[in-house]
C-alpha positions in Angstrom: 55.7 -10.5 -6.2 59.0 -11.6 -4.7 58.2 -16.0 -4.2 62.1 -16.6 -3.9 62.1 -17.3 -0.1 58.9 -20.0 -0.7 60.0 -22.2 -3.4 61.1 -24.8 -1.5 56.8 -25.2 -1.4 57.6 -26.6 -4.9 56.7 -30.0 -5.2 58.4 -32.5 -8.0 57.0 -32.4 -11.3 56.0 -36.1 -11.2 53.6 -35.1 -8.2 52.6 -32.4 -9.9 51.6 -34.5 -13.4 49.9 -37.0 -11.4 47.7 -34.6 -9.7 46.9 -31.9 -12.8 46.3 -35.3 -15.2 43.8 -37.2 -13.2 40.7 -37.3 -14.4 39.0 -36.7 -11.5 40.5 -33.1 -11.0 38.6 -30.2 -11.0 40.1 -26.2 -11.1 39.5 -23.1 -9.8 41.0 -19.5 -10.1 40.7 -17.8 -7.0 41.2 -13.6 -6.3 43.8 -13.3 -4.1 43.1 -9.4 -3.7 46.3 -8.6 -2.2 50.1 -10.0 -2.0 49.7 -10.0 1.6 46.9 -12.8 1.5 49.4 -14.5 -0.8 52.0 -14.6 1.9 49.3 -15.7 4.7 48.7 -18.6 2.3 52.2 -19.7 1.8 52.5 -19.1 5.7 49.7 -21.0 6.5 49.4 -23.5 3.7 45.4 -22.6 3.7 43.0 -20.6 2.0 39.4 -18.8 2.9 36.2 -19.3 0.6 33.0 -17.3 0.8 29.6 -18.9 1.5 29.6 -19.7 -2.2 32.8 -21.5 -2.6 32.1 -23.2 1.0 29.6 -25.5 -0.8 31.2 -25.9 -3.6 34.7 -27.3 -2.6 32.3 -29.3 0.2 30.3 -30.8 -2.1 33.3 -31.6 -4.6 35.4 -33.0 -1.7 32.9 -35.4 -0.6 32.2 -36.8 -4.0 35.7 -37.6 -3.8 37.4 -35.5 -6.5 40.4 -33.5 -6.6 40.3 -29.5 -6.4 42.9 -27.8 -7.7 43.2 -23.7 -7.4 45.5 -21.1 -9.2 45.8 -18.1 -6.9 45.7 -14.9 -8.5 46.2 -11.2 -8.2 44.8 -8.4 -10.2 47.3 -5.8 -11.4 48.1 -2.7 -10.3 50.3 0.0 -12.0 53.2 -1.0 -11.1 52.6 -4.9 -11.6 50.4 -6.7 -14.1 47.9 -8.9 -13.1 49.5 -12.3 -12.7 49.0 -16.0 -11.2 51.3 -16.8 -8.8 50.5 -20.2 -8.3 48.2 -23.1 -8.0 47.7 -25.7 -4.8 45.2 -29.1 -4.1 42.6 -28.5 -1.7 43.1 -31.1 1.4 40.7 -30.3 3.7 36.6 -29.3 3.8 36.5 -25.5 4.6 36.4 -24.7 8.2 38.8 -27.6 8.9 41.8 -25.8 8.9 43.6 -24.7 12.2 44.3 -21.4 10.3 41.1 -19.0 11.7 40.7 -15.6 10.2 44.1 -14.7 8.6 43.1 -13.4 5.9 42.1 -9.6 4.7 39.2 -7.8 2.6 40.2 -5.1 -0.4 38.9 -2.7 2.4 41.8 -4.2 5.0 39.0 -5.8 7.2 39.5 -9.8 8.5 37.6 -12.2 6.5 35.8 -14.3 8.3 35.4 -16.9 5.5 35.6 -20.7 6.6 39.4 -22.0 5.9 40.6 -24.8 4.7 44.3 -26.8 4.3 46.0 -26.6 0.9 48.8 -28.3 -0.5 51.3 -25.6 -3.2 52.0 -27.8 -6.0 53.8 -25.0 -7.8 55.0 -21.1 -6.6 55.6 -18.8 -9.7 54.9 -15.9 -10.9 52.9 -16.6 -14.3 51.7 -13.2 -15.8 48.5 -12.8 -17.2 50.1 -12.4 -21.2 51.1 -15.6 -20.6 47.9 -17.5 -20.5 44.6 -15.1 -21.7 44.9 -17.0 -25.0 43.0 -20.1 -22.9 39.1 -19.8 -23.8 37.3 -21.6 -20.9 34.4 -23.6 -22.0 32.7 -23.2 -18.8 32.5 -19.2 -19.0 30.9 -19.1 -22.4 34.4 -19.8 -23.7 35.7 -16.5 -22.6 39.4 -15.6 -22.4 40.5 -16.3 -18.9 42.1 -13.1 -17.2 42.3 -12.4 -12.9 38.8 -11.4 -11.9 36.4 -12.6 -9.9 37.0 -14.2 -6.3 35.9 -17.7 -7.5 36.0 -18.9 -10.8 35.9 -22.8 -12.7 37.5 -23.1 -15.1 37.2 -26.4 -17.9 39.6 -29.5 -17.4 41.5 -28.1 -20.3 42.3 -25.2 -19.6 43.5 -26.3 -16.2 45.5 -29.2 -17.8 46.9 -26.1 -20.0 47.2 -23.8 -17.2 49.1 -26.5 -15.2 51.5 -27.1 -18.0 52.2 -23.3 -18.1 53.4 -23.7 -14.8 55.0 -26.6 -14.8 57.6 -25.4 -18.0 58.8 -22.6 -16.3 59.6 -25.0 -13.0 61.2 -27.3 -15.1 63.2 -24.5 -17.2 64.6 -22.9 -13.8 66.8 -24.2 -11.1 64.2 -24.3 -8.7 63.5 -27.8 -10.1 67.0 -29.4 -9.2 66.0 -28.6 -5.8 64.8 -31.0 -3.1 61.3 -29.6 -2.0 60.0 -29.5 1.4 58.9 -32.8 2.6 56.7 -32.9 5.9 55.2 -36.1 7.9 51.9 -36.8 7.0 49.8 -36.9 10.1 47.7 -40.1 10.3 43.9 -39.8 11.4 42.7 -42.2 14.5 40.8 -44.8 13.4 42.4 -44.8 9.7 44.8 -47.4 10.2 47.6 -48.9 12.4 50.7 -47.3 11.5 52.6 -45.3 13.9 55.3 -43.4 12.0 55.8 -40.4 14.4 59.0 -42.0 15.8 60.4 -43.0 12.7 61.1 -39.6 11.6 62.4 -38.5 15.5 65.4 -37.6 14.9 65.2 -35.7 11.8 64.3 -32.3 12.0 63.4 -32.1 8.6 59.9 -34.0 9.2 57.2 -31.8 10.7 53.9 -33.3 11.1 51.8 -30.8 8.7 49.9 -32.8 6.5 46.8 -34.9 6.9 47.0 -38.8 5.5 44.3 -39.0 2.6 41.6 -41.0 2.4 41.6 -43.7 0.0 39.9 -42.2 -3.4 36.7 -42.5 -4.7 35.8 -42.5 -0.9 32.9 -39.9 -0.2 32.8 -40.5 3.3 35.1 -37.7 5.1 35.0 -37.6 8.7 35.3 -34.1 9.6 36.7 -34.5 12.9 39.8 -36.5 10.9 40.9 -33.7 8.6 41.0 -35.9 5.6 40.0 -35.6 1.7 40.3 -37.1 -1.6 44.1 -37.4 -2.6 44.4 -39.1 -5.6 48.0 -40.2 -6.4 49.3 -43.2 -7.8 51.5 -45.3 -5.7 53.7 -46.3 -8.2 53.3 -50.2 -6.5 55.5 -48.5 -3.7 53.6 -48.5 -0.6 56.0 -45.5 1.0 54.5 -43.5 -1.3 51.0 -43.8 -0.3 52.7 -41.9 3.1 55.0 -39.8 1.2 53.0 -38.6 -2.2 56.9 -37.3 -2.6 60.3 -38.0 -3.7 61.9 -40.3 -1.5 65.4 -40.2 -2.5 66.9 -38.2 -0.4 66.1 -40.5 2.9 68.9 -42.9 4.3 68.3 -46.5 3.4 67.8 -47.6 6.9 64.9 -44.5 6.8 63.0 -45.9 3.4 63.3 -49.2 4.7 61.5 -48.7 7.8 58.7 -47.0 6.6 58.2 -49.2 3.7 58.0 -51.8 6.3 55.9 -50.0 8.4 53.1 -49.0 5.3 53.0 -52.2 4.0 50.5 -53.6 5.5 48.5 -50.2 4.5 49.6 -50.8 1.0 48.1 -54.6 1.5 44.7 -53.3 2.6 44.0 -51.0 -0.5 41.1 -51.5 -2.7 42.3 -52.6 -6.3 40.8 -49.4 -7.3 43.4 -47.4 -5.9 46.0 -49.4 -7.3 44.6 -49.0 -10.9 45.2 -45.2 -10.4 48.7 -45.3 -12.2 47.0 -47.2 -15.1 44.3 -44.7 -15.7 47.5 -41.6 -15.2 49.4 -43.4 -17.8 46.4 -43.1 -20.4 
């Protein structure tokens, strides 16, 4: 499958690490059944779940923990079956704004519950490349594309992750900036306004729900928010901006910085041991 024109989704590898090293992160494979469904999910930065996977992710959302999916696709003649990425859940399903996009093996609409994602990585990984992993939670069979949901043991995620993460850092995809979009912030959360910081820039699109702080179970629905757990680093921009910031102008950083301080001021000590435990 042809990802060229979607790798800006790539996110930095320090992101990435963060996420796929926390100990509170689950995974999932999940049957893509088709490359159009792919290309609805890279469209829509979202994803469908059965009844099945509904509770699931809602139940693992709202105890606060991470979920992290690989999206895969079985093989066909022409194509072997492959992974062609993996994303963090953001949102409970039937959040999403994204309503029945998606398709059935028999081209019918799925009318599965949706929910936001976030593509950490967008590569094609083929199947040879990883069926060695034994996952613990399948009576330690080999893991190969199969069924539409499928856990798989912190290991072989961590292992999994890494897979992807050598060939971003091995291509020229990595020296690119990835897409950074403006993190939309839930009433009631806090007081920072940030939409006109960003006015001027065309770059900033307000895509992305703010996350709640984590280790908090309670999700409002109505607020679109979840369980991101990322260290700050001890700079408070980032708990906006899970991203790299080195591209903004100086008068940019500084204003947001300003502006999330007070955020940053507010947060649990729990939060801010998060970079201890990542460096562990």
């Amino acid at each position: 499958m042809d990802l060229s024109q979607y790798l800006f989704k790539n996110v930095p590898h320090s992101t990435a690490r963060k996420i796929y090293r926390h100990k509170r992160t689950l995974f999932y494979i999940v049957n893509c059944f088709s490359e159009e469904n792919v290309v609805y999910a890279l469209k829509y930065d979202a994803w469908a779940t059965t009844s099945k996977g509904d509770t699931t992710f809602k139940r693992h959302l709202s105890a606060g923990l991470n979920v992290v999916v690989f999206f895969s696709l079985q093989g066909t003649q022409n194509s072997p079956s492959k992974l062609v990425g993996y994303a963090l859940i953001r949102s409970k399903p039937g959040v999403s704004k994204a309503k029945n996009v998606f398709k059935l093996p028999s081209g019918k609409t799925f009318r599965g519950r949706t929910f936001d994602i976030l593509w950490l990585r967008c590569f094609n990984v083929p199947e040879t490349e990883f069926s060695h992993l034994k996952n613990k939670l399948d009576e330690k069979k080999h893991i190969k594309v199969g069924p539409e949901i499928l856990e798989i043991d912190s290991l072989c995620g961590y292992k999994l992750c890494k897979i992807f993460e050598k060939k971003f850092l091995e291509s020229d995809t990595s020296a690119v900036n990835p897409q950074i979009s403006l993190l939309n912030i839930p009433s009631g959360t806090h007081d920072i306004n940030l939409k006109n910081i960003f006015a001027a820039n065309p770059r900033f699109h307000p895509l992305l729900p703010l996350p709640i702080l984590p280790g908090n179970p309670k999700v409002k629905s109505s607020s679109n928010a979840y369980s991101f757990d990322i260290a700050s680093e001890f700079n408070p921009a980032l708990l906006i901006f899970p991203v790299d910031l080195s591209n903004m102008s100086y008068d940019t950083y500084i204003s947001l910085y300003q502006r999330s301080n007070q955020y940053w001021l507010n947060t649990p000590d729990r939060f801010k041991e998060l970079s201890q435990d990542l460096e562990n």
